[in-house]
PDB file of N, CA, C and O in Angstrom:
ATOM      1  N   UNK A   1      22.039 -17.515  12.107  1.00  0.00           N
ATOM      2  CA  UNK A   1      21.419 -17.348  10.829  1.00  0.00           C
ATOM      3  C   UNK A   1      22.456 -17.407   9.717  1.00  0.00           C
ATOM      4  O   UNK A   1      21.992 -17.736   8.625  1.00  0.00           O
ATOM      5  N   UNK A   2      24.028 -17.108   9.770  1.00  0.00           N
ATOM      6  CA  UNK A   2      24.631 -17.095   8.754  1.00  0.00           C
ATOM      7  C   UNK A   2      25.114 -18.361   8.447  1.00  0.00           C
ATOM      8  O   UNK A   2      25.546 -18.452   7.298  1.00  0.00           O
ATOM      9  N   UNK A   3      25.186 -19.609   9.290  1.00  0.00           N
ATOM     10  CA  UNK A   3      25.435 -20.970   9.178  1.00  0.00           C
ATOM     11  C   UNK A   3      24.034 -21.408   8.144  1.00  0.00           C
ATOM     12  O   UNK A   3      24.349 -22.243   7.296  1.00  0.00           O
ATOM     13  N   UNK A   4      23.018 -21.105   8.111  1.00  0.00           N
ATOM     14  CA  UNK A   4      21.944 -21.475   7.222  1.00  0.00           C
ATOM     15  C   UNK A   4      21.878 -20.547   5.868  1.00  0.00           C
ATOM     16  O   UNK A   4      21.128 -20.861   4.944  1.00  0.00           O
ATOM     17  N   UNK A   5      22.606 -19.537   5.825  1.00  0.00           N
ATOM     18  CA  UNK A   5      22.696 -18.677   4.466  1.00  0.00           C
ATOM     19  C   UNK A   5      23.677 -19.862   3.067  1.00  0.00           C
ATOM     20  O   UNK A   5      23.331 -19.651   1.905  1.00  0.00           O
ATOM     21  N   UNK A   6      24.366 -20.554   3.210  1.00  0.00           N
ATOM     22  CA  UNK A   6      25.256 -21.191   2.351  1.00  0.00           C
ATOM     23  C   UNK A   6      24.386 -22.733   2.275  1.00  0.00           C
ATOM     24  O   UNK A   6      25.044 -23.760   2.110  1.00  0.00           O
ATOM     25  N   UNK A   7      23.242 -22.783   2.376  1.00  0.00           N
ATOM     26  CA  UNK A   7      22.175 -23.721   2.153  1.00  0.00           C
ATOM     27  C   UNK A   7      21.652 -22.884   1.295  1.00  0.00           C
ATOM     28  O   UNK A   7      21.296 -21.713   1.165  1.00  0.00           O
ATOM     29  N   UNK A   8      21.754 -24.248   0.559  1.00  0.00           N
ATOM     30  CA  UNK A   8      20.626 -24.590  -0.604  1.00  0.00           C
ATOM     31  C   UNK A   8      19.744 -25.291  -1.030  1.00  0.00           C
ATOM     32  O   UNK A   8      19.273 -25.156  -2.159  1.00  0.00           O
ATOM     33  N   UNK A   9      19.295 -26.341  -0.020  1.00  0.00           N
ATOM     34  CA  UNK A   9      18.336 -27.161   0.203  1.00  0.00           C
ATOM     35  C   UNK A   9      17.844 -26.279   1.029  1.00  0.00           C
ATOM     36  O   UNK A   9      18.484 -25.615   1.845  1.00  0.00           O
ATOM     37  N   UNK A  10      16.180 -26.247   0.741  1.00  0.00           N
ATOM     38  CA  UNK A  10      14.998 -25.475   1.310  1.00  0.00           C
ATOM     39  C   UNK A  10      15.014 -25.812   3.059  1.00  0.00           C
ATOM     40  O   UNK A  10      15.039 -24.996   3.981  1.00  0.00           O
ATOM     41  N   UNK A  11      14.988 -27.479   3.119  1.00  0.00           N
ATOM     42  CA  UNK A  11      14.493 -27.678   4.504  1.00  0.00           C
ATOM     43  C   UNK A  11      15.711 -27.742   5.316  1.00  0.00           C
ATOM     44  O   UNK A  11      15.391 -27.800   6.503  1.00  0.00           O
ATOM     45  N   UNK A  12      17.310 -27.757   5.106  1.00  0.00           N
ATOM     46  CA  UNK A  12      18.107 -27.704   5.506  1.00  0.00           C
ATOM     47  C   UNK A  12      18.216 -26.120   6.026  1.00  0.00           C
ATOM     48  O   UNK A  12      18.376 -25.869   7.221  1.00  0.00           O
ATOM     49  N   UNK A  13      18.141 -25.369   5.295  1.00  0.00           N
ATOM     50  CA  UNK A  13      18.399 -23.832   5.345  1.00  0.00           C
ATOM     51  C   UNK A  13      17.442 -23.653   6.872  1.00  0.00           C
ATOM     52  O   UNK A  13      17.961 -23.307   7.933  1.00  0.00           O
ATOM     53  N   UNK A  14      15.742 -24.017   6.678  1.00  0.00           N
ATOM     54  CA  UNK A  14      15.343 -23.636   7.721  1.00  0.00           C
ATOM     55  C   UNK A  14      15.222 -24.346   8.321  1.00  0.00           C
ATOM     56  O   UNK A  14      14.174 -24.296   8.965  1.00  0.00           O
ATOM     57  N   UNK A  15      16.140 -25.511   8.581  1.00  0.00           N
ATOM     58  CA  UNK A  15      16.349 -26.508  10.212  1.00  0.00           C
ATOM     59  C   UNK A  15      17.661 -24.891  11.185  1.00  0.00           C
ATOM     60  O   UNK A  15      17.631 -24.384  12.307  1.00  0.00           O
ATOM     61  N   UNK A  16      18.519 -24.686  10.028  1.00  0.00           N
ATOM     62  CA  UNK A  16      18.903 -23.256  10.689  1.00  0.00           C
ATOM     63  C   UNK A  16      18.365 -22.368  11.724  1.00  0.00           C
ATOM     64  O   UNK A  16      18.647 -22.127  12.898  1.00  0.00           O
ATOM     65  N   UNK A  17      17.066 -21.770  10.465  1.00  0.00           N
ATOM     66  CA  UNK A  17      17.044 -20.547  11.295  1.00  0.00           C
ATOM     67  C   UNK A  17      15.570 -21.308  12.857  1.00  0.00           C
ATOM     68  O   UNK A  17      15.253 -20.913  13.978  1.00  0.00           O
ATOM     69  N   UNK A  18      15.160 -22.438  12.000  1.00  0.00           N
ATOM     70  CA  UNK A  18      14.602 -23.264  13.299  1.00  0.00           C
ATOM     71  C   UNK A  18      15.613 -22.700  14.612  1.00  0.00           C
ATOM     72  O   UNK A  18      15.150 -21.844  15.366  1.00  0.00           O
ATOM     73  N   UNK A  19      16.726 -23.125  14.785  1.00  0.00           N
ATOM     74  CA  UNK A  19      17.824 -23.293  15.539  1.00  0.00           C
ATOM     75  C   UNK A  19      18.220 -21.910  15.750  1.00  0.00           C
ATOM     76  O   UNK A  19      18.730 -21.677  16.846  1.00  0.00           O
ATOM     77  N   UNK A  20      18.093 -20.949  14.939  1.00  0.00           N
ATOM     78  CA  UNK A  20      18.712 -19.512  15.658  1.00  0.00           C
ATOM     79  C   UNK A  20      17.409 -19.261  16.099  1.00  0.00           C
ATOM     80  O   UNK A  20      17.686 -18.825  17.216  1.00  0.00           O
ATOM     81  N   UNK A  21      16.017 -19.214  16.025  1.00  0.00           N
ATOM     82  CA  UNK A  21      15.036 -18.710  16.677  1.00  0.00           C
ATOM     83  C   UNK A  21      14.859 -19.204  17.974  1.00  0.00           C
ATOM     84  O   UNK A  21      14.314 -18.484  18.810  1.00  0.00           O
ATOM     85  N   UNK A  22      15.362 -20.687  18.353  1.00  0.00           N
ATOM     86  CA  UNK A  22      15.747 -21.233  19.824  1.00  0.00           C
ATOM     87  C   UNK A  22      16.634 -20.390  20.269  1.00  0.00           C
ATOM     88  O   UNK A  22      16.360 -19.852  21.341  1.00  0.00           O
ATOM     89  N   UNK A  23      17.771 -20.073  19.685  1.00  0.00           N
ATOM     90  CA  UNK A  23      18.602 -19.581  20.159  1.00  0.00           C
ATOM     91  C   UNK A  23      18.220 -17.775  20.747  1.00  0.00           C
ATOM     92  O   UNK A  23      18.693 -17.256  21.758  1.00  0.00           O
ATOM     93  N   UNK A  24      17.188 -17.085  19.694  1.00  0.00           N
ATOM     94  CA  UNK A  24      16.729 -16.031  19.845  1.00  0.00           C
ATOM     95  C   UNK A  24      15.987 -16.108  21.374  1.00  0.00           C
ATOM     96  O   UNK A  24      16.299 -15.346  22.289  1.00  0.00           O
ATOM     97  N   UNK A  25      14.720 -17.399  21.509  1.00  0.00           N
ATOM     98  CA  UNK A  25      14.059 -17.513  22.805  1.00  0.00           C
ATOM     99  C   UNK A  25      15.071 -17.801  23.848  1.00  0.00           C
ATOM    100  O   UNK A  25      14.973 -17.051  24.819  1.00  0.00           O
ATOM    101  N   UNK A  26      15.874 -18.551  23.903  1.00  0.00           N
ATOM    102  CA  UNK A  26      16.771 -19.240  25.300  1.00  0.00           C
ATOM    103  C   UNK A  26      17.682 -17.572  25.802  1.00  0.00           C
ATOM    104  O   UNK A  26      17.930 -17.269  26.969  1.00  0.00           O
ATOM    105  N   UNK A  27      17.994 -16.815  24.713  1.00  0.00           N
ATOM    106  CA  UNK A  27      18.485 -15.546  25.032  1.00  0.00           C
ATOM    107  C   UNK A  27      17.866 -14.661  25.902  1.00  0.00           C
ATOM    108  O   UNK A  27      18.378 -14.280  26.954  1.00  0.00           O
ATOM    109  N   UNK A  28      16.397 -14.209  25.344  1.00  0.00           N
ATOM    110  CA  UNK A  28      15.729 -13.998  26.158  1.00  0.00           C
ATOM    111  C   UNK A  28      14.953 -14.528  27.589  1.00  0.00           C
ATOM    112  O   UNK A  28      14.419 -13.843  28.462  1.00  0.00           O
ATOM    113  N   UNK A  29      15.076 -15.791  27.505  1.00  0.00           N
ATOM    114  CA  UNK A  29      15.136 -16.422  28.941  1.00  0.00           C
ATOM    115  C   UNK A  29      16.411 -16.018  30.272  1.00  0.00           C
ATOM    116  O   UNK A  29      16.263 -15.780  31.470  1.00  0.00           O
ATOM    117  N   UNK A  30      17.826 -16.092  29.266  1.00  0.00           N
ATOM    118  CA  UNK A  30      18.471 -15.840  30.274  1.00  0.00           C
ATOM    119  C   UNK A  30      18.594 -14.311  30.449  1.00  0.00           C
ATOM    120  O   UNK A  30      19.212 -13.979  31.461  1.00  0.00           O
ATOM    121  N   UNK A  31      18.186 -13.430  29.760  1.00  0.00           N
ATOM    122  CA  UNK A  31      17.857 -12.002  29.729  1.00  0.00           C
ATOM    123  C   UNK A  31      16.869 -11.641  30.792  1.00  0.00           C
ATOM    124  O   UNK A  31      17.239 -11.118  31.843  1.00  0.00           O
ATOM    125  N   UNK A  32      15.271 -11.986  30.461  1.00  0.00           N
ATOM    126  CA  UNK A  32      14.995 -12.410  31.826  1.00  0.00           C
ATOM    127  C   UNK A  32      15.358 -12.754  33.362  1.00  0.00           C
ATOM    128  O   UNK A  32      15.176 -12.176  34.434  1.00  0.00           O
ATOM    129  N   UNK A  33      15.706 -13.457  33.132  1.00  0.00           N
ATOM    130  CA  UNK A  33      16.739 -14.062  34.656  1.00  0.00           C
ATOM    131  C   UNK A  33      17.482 -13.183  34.973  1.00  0.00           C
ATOM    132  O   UNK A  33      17.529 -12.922  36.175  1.00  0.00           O
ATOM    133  N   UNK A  34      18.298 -12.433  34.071  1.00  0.00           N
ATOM    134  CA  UNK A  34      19.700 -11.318  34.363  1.00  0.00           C
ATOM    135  C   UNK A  34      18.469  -9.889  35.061  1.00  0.00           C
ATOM    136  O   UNK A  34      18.783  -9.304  36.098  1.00  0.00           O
ATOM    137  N   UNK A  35      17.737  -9.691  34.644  1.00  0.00           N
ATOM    138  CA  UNK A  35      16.613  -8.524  34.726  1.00  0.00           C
ATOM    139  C   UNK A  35      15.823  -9.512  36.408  1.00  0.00           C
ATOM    140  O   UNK A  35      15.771  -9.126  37.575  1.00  0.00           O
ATOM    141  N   UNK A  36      15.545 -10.270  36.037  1.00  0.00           N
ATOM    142  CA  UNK A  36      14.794 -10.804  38.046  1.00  0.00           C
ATOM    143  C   UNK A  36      16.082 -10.829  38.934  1.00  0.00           C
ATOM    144  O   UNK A  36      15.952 -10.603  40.137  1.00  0.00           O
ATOM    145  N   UNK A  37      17.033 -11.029  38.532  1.00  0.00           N
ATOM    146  CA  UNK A  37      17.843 -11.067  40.339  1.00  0.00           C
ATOM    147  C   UNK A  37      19.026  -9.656  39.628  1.00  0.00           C
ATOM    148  O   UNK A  37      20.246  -9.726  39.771  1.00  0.00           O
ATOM    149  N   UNK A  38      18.564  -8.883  39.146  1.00  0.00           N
ATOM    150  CA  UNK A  38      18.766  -7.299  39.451  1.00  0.00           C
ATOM    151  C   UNK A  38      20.440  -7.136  39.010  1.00  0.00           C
ATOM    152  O   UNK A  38      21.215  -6.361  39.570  1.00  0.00           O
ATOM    153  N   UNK A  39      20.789  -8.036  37.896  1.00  0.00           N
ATOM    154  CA  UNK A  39      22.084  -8.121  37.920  1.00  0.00           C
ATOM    155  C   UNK A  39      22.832  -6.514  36.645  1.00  0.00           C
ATOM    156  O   UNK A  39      23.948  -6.039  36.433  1.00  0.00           O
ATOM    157  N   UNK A  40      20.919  -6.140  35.962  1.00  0.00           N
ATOM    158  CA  UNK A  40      21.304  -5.367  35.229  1.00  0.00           C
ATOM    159  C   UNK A  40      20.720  -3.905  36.095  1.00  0.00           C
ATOM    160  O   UNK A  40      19.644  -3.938  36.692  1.00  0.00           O
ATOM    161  N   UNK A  41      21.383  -2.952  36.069  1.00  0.00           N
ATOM    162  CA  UNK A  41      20.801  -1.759  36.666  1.00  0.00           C
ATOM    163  C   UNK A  41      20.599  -0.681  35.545  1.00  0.00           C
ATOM    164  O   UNK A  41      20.104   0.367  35.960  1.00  0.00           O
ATOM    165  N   UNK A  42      20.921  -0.738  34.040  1.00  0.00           N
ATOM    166  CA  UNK A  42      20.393   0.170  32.966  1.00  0.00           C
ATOM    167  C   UNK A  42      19.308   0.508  32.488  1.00  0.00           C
ATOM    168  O   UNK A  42      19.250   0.731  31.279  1.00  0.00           O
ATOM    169  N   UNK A  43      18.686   0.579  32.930  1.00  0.00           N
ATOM    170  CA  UNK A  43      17.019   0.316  32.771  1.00  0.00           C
ATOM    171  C   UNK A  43      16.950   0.375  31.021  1.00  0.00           C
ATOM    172  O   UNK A  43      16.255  -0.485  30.480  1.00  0.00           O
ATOM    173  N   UNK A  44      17.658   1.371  30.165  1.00  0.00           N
ATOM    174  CA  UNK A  44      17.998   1.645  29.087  1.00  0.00           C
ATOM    175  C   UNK A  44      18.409   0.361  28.232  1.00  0.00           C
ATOM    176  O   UNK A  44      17.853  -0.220  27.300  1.00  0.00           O
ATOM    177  N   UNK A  45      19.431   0.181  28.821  1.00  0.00           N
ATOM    178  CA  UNK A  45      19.904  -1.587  28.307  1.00  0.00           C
ATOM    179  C   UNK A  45      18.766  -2.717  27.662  1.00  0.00           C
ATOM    180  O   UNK A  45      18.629  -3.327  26.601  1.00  0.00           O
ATOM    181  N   UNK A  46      17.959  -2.594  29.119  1.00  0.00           N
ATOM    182  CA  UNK A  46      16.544  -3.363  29.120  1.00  0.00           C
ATOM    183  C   UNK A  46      16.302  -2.893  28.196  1.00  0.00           C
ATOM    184  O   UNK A  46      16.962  -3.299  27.240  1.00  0.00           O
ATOM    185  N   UNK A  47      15.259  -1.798  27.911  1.00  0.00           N
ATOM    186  CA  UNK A  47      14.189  -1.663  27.242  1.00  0.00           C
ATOM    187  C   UNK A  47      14.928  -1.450  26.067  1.00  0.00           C
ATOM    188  O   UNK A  47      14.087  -0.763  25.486  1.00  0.00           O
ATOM    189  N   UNK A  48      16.032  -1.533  25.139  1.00  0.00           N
ATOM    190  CA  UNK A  48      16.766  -2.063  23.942  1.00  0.00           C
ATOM    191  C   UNK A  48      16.765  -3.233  23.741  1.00  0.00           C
ATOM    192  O   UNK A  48      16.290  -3.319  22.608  1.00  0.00           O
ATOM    193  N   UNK A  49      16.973  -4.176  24.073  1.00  0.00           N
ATOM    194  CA  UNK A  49      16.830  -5.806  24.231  1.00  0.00           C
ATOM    195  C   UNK A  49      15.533  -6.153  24.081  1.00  0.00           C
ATOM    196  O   UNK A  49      15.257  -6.930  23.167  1.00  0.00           O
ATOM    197  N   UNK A  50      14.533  -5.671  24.908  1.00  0.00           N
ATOM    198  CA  UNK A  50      13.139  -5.802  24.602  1.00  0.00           C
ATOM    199  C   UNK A  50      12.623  -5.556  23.450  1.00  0.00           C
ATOM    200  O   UNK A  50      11.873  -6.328  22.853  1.00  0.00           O
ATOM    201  N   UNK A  51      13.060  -4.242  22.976  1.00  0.00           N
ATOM    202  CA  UNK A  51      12.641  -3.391  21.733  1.00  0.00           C
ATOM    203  C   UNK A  51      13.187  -4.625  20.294  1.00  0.00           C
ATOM    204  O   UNK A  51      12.528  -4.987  19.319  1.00  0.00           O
ATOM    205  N   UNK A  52      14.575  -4.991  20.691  1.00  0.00           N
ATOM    206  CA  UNK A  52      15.201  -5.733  19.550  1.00  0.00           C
ATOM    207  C   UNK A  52      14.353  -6.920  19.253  1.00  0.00           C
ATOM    208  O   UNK A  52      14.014  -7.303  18.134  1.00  0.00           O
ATOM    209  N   UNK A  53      13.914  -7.702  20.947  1.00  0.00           N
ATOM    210  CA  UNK A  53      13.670  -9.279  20.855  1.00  0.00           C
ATOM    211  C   UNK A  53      12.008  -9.199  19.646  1.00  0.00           C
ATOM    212  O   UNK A  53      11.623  -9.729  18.603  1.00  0.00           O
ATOM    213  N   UNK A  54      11.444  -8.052  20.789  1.00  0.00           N
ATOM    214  CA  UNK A  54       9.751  -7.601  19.792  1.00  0.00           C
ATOM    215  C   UNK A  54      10.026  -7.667  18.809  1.00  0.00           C
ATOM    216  O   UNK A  54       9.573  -8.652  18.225  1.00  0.00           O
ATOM    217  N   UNK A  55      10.744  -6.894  18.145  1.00  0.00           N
ATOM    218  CA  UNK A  55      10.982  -6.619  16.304  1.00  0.00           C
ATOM    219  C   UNK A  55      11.268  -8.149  15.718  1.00  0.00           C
ATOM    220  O   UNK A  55      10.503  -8.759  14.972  1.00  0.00           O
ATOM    221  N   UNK A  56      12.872  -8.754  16.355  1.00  0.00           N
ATOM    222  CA  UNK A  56      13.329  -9.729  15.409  1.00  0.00           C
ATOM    223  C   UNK A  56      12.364 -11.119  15.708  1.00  0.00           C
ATOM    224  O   UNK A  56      12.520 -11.982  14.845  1.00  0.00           O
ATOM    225  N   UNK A  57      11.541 -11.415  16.630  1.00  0.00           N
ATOM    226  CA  UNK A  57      10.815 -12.566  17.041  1.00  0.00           C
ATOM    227  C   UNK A  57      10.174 -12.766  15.668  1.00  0.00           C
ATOM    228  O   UNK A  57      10.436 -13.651  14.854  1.00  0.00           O
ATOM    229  N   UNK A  58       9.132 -11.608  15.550  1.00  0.00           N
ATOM    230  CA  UNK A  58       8.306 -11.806  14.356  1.00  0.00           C
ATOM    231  C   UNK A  58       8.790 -12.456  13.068  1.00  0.00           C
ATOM    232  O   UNK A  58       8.498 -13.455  12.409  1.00  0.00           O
ATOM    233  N   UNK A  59      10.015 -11.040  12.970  1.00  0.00           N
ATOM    234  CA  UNK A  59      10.786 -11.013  11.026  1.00  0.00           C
ATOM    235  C   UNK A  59      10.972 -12.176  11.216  1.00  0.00           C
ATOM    236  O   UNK A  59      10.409 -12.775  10.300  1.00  0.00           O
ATOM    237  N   UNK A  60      11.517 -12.967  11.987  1.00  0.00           N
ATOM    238  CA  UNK A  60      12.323 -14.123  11.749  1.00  0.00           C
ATOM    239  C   UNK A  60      11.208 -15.864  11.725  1.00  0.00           C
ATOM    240  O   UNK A  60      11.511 -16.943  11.215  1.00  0.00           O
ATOM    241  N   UNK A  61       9.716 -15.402  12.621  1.00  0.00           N
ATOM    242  CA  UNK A  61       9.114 -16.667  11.895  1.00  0.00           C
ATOM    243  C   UNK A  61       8.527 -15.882  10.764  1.00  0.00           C
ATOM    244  O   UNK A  61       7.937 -16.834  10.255  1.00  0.00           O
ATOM    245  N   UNK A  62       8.305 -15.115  10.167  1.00  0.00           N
ATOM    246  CA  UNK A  62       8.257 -14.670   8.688  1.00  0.00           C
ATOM    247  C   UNK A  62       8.863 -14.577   7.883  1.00  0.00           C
ATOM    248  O   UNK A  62       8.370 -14.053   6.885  1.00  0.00           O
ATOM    249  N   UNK A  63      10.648 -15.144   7.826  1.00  0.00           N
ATOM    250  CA  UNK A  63      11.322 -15.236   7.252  1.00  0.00           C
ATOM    251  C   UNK A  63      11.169 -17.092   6.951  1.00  0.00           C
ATOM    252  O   UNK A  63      11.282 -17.738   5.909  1.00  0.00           O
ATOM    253  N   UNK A  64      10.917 -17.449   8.149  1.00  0.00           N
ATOM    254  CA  UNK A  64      10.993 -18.650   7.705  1.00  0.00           C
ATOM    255  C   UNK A  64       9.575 -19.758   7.480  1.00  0.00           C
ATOM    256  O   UNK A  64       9.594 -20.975   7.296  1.00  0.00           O
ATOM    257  N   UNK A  65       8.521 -18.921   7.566  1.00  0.00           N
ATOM    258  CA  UNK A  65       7.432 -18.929   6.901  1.00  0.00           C
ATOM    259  C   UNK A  65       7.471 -19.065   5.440  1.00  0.00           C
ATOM    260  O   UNK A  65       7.141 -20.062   4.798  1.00  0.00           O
ATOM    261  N   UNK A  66       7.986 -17.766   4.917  1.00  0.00           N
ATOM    262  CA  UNK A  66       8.381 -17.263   3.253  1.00  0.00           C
ATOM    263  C   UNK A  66       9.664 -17.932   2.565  1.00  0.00           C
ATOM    264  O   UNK A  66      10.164 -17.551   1.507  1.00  0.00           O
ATOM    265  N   UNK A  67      10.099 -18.984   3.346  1.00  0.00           N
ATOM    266  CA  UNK A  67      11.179 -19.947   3.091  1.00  0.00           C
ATOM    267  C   UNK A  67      10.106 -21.599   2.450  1.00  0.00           C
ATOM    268  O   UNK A  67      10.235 -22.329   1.467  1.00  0.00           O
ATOM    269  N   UNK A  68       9.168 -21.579   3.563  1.00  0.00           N
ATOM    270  CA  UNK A  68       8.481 -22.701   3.314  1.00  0.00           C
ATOM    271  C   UNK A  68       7.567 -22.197   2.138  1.00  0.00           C
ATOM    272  O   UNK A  68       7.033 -23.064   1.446  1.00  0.00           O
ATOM    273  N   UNK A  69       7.347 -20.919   1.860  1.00  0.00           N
ATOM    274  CA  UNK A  69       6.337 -20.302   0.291  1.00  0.00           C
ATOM    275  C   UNK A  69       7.069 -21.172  -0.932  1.00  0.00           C
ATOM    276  O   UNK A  69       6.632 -22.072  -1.649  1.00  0.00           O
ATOM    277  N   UNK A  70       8.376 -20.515  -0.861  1.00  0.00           N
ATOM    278  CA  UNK A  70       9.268 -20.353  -1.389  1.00  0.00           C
ATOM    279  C   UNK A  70       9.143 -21.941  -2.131  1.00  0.00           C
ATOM    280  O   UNK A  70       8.578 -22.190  -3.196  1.00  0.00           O
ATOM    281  N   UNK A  71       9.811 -22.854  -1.271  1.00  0.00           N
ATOM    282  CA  UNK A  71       9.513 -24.492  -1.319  1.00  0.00           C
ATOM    283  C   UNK A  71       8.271 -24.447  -2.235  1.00  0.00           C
ATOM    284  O   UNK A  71       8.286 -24.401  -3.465  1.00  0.00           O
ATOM    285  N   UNK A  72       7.243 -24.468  -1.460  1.00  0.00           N
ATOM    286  CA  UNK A  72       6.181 -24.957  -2.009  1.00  0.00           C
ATOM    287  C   UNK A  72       5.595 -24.090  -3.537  1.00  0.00           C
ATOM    288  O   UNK A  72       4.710 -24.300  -4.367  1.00  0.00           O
ATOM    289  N   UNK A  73       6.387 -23.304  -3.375  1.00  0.00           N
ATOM    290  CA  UNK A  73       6.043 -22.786  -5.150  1.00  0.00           C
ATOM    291  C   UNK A  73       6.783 -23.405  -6.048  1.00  0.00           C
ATOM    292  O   UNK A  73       6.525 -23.456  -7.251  1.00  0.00           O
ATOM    293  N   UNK A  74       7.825 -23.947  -5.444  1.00  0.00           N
ATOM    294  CA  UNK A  74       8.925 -24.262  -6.315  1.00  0.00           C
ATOM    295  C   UNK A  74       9.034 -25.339  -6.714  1.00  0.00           C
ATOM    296  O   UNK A  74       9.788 -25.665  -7.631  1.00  0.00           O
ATOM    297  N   UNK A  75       7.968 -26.404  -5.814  1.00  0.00           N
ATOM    298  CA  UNK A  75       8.045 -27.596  -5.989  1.00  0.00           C
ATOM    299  C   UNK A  75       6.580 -27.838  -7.217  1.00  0.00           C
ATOM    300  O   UNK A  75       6.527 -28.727  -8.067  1.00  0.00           O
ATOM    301  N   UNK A  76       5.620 -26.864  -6.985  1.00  0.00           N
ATOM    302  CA  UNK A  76       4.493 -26.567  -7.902  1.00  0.00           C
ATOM    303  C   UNK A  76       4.851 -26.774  -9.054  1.00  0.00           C
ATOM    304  O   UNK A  76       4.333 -27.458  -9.936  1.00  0.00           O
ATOM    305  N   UNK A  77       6.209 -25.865  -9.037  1.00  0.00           N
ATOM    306  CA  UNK A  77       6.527 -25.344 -10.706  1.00  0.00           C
ATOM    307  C   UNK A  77       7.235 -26.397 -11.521  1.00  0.00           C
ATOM    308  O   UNK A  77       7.378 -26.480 -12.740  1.00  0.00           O
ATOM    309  N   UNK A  78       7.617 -27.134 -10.600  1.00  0.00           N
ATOM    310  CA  UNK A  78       8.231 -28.586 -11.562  1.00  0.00           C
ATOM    311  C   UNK A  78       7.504 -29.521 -11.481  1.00  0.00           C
ATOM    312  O   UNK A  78       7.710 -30.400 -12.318  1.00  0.00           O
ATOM    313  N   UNK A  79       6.461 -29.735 -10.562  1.00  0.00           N
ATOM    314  CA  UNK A  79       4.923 -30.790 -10.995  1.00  0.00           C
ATOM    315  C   UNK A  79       4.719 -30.725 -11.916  1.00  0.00           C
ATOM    316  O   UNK A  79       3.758 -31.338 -12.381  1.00  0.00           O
TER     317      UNK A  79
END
């Protein structure tokens, strides 16, 4: 996400966080995987990672939801 903060073109910025929200899912894939062949034994660990992925999944297509607002008001206002 901080490689897309120094954008200033609308659709550039969120080809970014496009790309950290892959990066958010493929994490949790291999998180997954680490949790099926038992490589983590914290049970604690887990259910922090879980807790984090729930929270930031959302903020982050609502961040870049309110990126595309953003655009499209902006492009309104100079029509």
């Amino acid at each position: 996400m901080a490689e897309g903060y120094g954008r200033f073109h609308y659709l550039d910025r969120i080809k970014f966080f496009y790309n950290a929200r892959g990066s958010l899912l493929e994490s949790n894939h291999w998180f997954e995987l680490i949790v099926e062949r038992k490589l983590i034994k914290n049970i604690k660990l887990k259910e922090e990672y879980e807790d984090i992925y729930r929270i930031l999944k959302p903020q982050l297509n609502s961040f870049i939801n309110s990126l595309y607002k953003i655009k499209n008001e902006a492009k309104t206002h100079i029509s």
